[in-house]
C-alpha positions as CSV (number, residue, x, y, z in Angstrom):
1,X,-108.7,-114.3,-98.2
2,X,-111.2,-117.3,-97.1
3,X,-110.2,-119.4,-94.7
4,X,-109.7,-123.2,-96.6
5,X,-111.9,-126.3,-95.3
6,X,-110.0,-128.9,-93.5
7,X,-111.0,-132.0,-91.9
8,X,-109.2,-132.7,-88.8
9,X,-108.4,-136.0,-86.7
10,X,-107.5,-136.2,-83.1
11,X,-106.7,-139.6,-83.3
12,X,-105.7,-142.2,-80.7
13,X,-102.7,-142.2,-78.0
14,X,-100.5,-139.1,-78.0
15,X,-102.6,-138.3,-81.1
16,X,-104.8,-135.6,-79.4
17,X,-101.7,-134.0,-77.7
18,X,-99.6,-133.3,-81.3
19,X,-102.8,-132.1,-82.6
20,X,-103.7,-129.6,-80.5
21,X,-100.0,-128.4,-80.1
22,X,-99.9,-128.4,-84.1
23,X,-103.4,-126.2,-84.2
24,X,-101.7,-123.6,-81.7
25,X,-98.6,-123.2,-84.1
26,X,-100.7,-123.2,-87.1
27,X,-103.6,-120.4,-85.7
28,X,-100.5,-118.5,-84.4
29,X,-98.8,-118.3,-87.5
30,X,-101.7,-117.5,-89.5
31,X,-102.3,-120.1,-91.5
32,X,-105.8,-119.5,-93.0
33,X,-107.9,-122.6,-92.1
34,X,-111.2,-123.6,-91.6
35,X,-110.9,-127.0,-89.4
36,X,-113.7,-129.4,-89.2
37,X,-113.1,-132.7,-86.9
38,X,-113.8,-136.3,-87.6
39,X,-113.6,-139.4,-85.1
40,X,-111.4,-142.1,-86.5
41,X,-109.5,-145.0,-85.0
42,X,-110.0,-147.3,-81.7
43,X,-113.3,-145.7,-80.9
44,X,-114.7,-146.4,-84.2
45,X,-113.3,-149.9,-84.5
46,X,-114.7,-150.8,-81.3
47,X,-118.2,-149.7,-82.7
48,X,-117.8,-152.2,-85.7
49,X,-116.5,-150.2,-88.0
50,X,-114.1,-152.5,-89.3
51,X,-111.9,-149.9,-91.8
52,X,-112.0,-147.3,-88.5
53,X,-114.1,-144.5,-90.0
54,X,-117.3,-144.0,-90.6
55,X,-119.7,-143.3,-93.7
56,X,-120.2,-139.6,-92.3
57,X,-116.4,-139.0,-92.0
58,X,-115.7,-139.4,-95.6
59,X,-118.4,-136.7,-96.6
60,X,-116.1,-134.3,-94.8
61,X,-113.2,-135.6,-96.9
62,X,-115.1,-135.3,-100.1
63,X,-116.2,-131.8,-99.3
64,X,-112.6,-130.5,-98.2
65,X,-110.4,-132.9,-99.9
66,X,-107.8,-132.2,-97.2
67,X,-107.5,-134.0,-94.4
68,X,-104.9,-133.5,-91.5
69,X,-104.7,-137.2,-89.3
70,X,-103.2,-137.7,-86.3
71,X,-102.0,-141.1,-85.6
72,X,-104.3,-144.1,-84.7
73,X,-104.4,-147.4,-82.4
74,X,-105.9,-150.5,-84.7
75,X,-106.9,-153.3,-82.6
76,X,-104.9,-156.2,-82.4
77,X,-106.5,-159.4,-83.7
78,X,-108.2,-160.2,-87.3
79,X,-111.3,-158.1,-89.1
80,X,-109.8,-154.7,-88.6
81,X,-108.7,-153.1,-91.7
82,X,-105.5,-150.1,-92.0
83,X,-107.0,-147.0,-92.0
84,X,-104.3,-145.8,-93.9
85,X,-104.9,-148.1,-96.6
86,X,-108.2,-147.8,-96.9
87,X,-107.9,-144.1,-96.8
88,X,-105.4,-143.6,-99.9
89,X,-107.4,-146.1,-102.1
90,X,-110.8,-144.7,-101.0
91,X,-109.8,-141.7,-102.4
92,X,-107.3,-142.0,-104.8
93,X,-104.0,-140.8,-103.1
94,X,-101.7,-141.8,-105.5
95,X,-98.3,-140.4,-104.1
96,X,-96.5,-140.9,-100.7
97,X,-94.6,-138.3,-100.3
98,X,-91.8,-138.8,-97.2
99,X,-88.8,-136.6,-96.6
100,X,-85.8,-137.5,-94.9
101,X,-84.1,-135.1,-93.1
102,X,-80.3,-135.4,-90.7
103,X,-81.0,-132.5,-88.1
104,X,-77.1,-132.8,-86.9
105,X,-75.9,-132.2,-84.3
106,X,-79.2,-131.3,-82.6
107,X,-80.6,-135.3,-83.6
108,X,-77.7,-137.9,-83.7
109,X,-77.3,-139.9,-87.0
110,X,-73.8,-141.6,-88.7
111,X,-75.3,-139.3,-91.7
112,X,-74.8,-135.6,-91.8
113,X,-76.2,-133.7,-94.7
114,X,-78.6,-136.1,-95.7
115,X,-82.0,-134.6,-97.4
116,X,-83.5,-137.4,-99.5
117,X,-87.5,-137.5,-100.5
118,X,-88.9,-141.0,-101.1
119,X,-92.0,-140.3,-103.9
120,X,-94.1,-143.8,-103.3
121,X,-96.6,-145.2,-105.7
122,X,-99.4,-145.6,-103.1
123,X,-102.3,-147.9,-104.8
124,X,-100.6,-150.4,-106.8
125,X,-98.2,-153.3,-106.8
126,X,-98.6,-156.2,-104.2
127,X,-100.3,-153.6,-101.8
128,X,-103.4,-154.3,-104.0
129,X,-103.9,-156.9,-101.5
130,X,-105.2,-159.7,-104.0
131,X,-104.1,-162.8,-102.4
132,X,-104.8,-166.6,-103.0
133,X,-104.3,-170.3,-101.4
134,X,-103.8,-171.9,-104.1
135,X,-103.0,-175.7,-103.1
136,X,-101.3,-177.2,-99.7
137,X,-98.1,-175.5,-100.3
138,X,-98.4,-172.4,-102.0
139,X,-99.9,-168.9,-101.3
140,X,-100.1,-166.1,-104.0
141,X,-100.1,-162.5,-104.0
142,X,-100.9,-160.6,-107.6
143,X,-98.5,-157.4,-108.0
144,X,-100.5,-154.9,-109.9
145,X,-98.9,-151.9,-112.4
146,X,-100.6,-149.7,-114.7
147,X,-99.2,-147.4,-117.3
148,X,-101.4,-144.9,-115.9
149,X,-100.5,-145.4,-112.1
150,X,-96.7,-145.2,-113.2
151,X,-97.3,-141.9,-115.4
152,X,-98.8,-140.3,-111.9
153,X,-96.5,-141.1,-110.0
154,X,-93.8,-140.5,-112.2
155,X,-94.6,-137.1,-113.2
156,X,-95.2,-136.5,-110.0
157,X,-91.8,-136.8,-108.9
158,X,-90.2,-134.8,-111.5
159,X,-93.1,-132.0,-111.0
160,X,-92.4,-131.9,-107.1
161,X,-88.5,-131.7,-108.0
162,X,-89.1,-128.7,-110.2
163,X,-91.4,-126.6,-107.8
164,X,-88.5,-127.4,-104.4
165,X,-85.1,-126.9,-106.4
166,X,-83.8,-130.0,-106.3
167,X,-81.7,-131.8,-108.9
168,X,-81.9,-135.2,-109.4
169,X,-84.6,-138.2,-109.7
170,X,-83.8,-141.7,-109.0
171,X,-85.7,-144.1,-110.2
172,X,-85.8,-147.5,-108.1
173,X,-87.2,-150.6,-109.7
174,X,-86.3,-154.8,-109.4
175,X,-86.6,-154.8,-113.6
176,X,-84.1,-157.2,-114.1
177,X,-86.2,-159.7,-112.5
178,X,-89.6,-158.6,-113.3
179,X,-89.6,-157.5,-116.1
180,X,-93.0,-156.6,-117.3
181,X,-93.7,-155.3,-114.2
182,X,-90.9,-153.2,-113.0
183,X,-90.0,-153.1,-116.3
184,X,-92.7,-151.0,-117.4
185,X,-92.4,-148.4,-114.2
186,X,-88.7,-148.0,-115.5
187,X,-89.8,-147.3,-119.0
188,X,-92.3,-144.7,-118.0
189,X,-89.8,-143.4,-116.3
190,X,-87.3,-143.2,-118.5
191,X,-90.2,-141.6,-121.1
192,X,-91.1,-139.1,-118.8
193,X,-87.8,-137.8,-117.8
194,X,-86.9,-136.4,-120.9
195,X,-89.3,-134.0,-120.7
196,X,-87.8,-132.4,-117.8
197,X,-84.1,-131.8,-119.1
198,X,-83.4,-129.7,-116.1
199,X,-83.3,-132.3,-113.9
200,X,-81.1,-135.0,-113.9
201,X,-82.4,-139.0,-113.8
202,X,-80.9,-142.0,-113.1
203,X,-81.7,-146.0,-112.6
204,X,-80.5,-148.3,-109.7
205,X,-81.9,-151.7,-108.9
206,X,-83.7,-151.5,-106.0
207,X,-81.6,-154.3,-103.6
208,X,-78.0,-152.4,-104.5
209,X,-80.7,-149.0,-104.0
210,X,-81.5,-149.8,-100.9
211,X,-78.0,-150.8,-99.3
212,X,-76.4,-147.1,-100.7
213,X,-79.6,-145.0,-98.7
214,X,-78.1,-147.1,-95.8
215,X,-75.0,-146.0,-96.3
216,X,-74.5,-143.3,-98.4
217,X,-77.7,-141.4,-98.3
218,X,-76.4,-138.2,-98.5
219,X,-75.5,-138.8,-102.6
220,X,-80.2,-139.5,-103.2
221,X,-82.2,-136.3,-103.6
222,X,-85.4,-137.2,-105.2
223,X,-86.4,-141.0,-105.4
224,X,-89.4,-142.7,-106.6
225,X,-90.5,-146.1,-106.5
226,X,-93.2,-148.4,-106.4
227,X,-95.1,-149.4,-103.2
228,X,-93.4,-151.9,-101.3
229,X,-89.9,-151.0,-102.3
230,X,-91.0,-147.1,-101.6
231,X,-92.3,-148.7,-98.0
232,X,-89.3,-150.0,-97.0
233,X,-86.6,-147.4,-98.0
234,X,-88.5,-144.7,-96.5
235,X,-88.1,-146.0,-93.5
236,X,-84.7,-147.2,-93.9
237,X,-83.9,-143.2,-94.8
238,X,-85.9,-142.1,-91.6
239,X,-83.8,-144.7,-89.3
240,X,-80.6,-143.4,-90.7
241,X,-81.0,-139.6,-90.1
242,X,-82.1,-140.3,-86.9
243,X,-85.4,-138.7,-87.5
244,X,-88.6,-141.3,-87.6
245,X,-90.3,-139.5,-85.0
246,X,-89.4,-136.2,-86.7
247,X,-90.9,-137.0,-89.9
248,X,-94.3,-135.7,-92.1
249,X,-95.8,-137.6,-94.8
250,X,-98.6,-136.3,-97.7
251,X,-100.5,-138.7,-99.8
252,X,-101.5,-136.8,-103.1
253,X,-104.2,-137.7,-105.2
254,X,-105.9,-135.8,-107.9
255,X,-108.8,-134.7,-106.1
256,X,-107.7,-135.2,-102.0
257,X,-104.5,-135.4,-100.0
258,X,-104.0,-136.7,-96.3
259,X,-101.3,-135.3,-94.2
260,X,-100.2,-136.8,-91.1
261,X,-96.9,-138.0,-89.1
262,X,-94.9,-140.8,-89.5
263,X,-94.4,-142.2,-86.2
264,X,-97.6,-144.0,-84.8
265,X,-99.9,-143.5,-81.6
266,X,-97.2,-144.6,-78.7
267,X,-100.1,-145.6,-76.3
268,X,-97.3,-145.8,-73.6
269,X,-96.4,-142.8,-73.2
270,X,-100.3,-141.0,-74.0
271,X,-101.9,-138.5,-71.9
272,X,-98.0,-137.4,-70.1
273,X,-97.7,-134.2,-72.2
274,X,-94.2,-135.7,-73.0
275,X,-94.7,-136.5,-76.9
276,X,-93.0,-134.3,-79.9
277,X,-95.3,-132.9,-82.2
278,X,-92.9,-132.7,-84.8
279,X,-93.5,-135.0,-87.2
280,X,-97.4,-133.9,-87.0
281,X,-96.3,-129.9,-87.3
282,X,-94.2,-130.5,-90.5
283,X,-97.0,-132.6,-92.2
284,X,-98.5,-129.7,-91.8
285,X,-96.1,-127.0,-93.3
286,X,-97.2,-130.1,-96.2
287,X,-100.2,-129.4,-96.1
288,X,-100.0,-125.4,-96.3
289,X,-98.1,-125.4,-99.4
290,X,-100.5,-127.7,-101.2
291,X,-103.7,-125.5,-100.3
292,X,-101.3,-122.3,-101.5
293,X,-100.3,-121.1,-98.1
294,X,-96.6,-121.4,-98.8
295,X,-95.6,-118.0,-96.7
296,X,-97.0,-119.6,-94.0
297,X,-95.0,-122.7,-93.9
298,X,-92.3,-121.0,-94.4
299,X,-92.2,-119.0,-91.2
300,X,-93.4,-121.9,-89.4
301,X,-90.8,-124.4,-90.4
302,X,-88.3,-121.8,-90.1
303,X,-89.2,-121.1,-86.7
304,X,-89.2,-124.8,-86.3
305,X,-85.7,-125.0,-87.4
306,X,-84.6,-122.5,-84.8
307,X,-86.4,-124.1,-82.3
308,X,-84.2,-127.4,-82.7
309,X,-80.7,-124.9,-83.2
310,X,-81.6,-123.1,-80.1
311,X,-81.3,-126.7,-78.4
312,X,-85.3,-126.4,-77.3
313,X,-86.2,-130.5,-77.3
314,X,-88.4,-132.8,-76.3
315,X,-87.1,-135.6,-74.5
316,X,-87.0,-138.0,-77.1
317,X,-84.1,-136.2,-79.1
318,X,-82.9,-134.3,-75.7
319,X,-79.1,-134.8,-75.0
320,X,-77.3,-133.1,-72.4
321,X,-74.4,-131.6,-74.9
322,X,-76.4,-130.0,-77.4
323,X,-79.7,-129.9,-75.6
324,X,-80.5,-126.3,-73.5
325,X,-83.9,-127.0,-72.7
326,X,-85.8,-130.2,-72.3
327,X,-89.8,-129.6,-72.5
328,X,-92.9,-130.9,-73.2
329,X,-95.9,-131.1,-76.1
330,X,-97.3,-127.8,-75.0
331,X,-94.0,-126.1,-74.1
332,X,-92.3,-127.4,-77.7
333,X,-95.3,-125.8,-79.4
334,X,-95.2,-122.3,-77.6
335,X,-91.4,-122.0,-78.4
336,X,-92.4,-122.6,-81.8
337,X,-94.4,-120.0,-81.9
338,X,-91.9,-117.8,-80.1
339,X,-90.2,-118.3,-83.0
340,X,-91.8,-117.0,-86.1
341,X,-90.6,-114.8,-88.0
342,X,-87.1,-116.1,-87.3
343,X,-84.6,-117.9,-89.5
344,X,-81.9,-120.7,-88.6
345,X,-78.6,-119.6,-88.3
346,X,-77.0,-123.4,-88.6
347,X,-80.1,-124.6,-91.3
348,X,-80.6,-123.6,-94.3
349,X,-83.7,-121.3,-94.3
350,X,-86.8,-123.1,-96.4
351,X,-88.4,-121.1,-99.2
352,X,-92.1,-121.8,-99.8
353,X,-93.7,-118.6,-100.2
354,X,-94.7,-118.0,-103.7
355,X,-95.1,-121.6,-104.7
356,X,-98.1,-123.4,-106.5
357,X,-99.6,-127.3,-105.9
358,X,-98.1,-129.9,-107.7
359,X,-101.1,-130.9,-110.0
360,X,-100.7,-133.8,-112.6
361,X,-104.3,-134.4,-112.6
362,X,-105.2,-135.1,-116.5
363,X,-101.2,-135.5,-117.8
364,X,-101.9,-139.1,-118.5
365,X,-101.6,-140.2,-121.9
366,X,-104.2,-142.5,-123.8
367,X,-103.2,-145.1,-125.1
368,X,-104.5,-146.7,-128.7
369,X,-105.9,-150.1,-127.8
370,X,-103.6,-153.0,-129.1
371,X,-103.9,-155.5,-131.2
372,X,-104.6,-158.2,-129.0
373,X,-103.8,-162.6,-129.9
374,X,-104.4,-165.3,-127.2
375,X,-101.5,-167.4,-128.2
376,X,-101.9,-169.7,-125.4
377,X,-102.9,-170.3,-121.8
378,X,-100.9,-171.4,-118.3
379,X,-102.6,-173.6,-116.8
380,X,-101.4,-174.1,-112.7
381,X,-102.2,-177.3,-111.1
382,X,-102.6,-178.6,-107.3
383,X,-100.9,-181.9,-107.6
384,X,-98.2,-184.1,-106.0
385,X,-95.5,-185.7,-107.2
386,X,-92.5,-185.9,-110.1
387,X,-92.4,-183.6,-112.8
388,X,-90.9,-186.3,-114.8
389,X,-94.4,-188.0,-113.8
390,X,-96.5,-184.7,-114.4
391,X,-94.8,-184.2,-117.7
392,X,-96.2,-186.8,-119.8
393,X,-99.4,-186.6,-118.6
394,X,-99.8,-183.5,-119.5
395,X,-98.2,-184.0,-123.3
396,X,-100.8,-186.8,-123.7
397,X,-103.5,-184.2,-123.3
398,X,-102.1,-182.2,-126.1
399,X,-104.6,-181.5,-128.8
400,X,-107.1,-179.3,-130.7
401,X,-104.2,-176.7,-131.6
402,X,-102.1,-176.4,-128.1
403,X,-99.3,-177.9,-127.3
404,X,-97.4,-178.3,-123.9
405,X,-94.3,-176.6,-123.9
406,X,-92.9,-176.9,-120.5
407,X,-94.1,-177.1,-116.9
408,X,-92.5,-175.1,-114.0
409,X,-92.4,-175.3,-110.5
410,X,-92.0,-171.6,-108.7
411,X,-91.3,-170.5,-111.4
412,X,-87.8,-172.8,-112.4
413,X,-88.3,-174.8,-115.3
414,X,-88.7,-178.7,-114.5
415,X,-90.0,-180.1,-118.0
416,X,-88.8,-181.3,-120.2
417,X,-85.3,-181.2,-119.6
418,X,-85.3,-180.4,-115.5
419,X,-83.1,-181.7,-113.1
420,X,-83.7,-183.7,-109.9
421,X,-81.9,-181.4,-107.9
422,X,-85.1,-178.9,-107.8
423,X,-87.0,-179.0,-105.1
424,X,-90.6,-178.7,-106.1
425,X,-94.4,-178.1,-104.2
426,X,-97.4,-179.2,-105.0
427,X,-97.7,-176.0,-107.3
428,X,-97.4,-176.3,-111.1
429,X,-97.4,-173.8,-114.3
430,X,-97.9,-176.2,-116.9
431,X,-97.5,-173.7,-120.2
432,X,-99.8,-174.8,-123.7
433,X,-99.1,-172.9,-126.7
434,X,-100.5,-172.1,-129.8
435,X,-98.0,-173.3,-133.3
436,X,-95.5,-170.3,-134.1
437,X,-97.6,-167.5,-136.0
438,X,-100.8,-169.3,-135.0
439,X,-103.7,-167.8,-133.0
440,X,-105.7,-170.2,-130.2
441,X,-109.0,-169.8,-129.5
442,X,-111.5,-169.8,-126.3
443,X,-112.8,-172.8,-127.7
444,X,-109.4,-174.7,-127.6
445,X,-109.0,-173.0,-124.3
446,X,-112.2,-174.9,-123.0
447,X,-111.5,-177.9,-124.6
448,X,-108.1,-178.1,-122.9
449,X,-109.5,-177.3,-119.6
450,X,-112.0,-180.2,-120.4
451,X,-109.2,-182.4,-121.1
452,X,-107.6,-181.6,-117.5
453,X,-110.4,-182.1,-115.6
454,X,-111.0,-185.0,-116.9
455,X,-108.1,-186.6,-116.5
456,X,-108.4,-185.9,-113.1
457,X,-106.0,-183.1,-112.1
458,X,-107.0,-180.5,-110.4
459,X,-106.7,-177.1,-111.9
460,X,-106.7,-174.4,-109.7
461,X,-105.7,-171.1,-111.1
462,X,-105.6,-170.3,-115.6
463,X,-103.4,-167.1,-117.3
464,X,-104.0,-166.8,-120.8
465,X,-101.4,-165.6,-123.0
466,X,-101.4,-162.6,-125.1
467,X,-99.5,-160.8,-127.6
468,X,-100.2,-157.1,-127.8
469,X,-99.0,-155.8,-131.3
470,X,-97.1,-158.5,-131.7
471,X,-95.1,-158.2,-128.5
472,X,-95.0,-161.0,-126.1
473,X,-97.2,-160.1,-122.9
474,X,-96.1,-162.6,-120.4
475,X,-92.8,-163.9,-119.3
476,X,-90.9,-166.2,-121.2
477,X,-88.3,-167.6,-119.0
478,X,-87.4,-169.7,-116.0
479,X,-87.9,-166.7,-113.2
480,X,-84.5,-166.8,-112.1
């Protein structure tokens, strides 16, 4: 068989080190590679490349679509962009995929028996990194969701459940806040698990979610979430097994998919052959079972596994009771590979050979367009003072076929009918409407926008309002 392109990163820090210790396990297993290397990182910031990477580098990518990354240094100070980042959305890498292993007794953790994998919407949500100053006070950030991001990422999770054995999906959302948001990840969830009856679903809210991974972990097999939340509980999962500096990440996307570890570059200790290339060595047993080379990571996670039983460590998860041998990059790597072709005895063996790529690329479904009505517009203001002073200012531009209806500060309704207990900025939502079963018009939009201006307050944001079918497409309540 032909070897498969991939395009390699040393990286920064004790980046180099895992990857050449991860190269020697891979080339002594056989894994059936074709590497070609790219400079990323420090270097390239400090050259002006403000993303880290430059134009050359993602013709690699393109041509190989896999990429294997060692971690990088950004520079501290403003202008520099995350690689990562720029990297997933560049090229469409819809799903962060991060398992969560408790490697007890060998690694402490409270946790035994945990084996959770966090499935992470990677493009969307507030990490779309569309942010405003909007008056004195206030700062916004827009959180982004599509139908079609959510059916990826979705399917996705159910698809990867299916291929590794595993039994359940939780879905993790804040839906009973926001609604239209959240609201519609749960529903495609909820769509999309009935057509995998084999595996079981569930629902938590993400705040209750996140306090069980901390402390009963070892109940979650499959979760998937949206960005931020998917963030923040992967790491929470990592911290409670015990195994950040242990763990590989992919990021999936219908055409290319990175693969690298998650700890970071740990300048400090760079360049003393000390660092574990573990986390780098299991991204890529990743990587071999989504370029079809699932006999290969088998033996080499395997051997991986009796690597850690037979108490072979580097320093960072050597102890002196379970430990028999503390070593280094180099030394970690050889025993690896001293290894293969064994099993654990403790573990439970991994079974990859034989398995395909998850592939959801085209399983999106197309939507008729809607019957879209503008039944209104939110108009936010930069002003200063009482909403009892705001309010009838406002009513006394009404006109032309919209209507005030009520004005809210951070989203808690102040008029009419607020109280003075609310503490309000200098940020206001100050909602016109359209009469019941009536339509507005761009005209009346403009004409009410006229009508603020010239009474001299200062508009600094609009969000027309839209029925789709007939179903309300904004939010209709106070935000609490």
């Amino acid at each position: 068989m032909q070897n498969v392109p991939i395009t390699v990163a040393y990286g920064d820090g004790i980046g180099p080190e895992i990857m050449r210790a991860t190269l020697r396990v891979l080339e002594a297993a056989g894994a059936r590679i074709a590497p070609e290397t790219i400079e990323i990182g420090e270097a390239v910031y400090k050259r002006g490349q403000s993303s880290g990477i430059e134009t050359a580098s993602w013709d690699s990518l393109r041509r190989t679509k896999v990429f294997l990354k060692s971690p990088i240094t950004t520079p501290q100070g403003g202008g520099f962009k995350s690689l990562n980042v720029t990297v997933r959305k560049t090229l469409g890498l819809y799903a962060n995929v991060r398992p969560s292993v408790s490697y007890d007794p060998y690694v402490a953790t409270k946790h035994p028996g945990v084996d959770v994998v966090i499935v992470r919407e990677n493009e969307e949500d507030l990490y779309a990194g569309i942010e405003h100053r909007q008056s004195d006070e206030v700062y916004q950030c827009l959180k982004l969701v599509s139908r079609p991001g959510c059916e990826k990422i979705v399917r996705y999770a159910f698809e990867y459940a299916r291929v590794n054995g595993r039994k359940r999906v939780t879905c993790m959302t804040k839906d009973n806040i926001m609604k239209l948001t959240d609201g519609l990840f749960h529903q495609v969830f909820n769509e999309i698990a009935k057509e995998y009856p084999d595996i079981a679903s569930d629902h938590m809210i993400i705040d209750i979610g996140a306090a069980r991974l901390a402390t009963r972990p070892e109940t979650f097999d499959v979760i998937v979430t949206l960005n931020l939340y998917g963030d923040i509980i992967s790491d929470i999962v990592a911290e409670v097994t015990g195994s950040v500096g242990l763990g590989g990440s992919a990021n999936i996307g219908d055409h290319c998919a990175m693969f690298e570890a998650v700890h970071g570059s740990a300048p400090d200790i760079s360049g003393q052959g000390i660092a574990n290339p573990s986390g780098l060595l299991l991204a890529a047993v990743m990587m071999l079972v989504h370029i079809g080379q699932g006999e290969v990571a088998e033996k080499i996670h395997n051997a991986w596994l009796a690597t850690l039983e037979d108490g072979v460590h580097t320093g960072d998860i050597y102890h002196e009771k379970v430990s028999e041998l503390k070593v280094g990059t180099d030394a970690f790597a050889q025993a690896v590979i001293d290894r293969l072709g064994r099993v654990p005895q403790r573990f439970t063996p991994v079974a990859y050979a034989g398995g395909s790529p998850i592939a959801v690329a085209g399983r999106v479904s197309t939507l008729h367009p809607a019957h879209k009505e503008l039944t209104g517009i939110d108009v936010f203001l930069h002003w200063r003072g009482r909403p009892d002073v705001l309010g009838p200012q406002l009513a006394a531009l009404d006109g032309d076929g919209l209507a005030l209806t009520m004005v809210t500060n951070r989203g808690v309704k102040v008029y009419p009918d607020g109280l003075p207990e609310t503490f309000c900025t200098d940020h206001w939502r100050c909602r016109f409407m359209a009469p019941a079963g009536k339509t507005a018009t761009r005209s009346q939009v403009l004409s009410l926008l006229m009508r603020v201006g010239n009474a001299g307050l200062d508009f600094v944001k609009t969000e027309h309002l839209y029925t789709f079918d007939g179903q309300t497409g904004f939010s209709l309540g106070q935000g609490q």
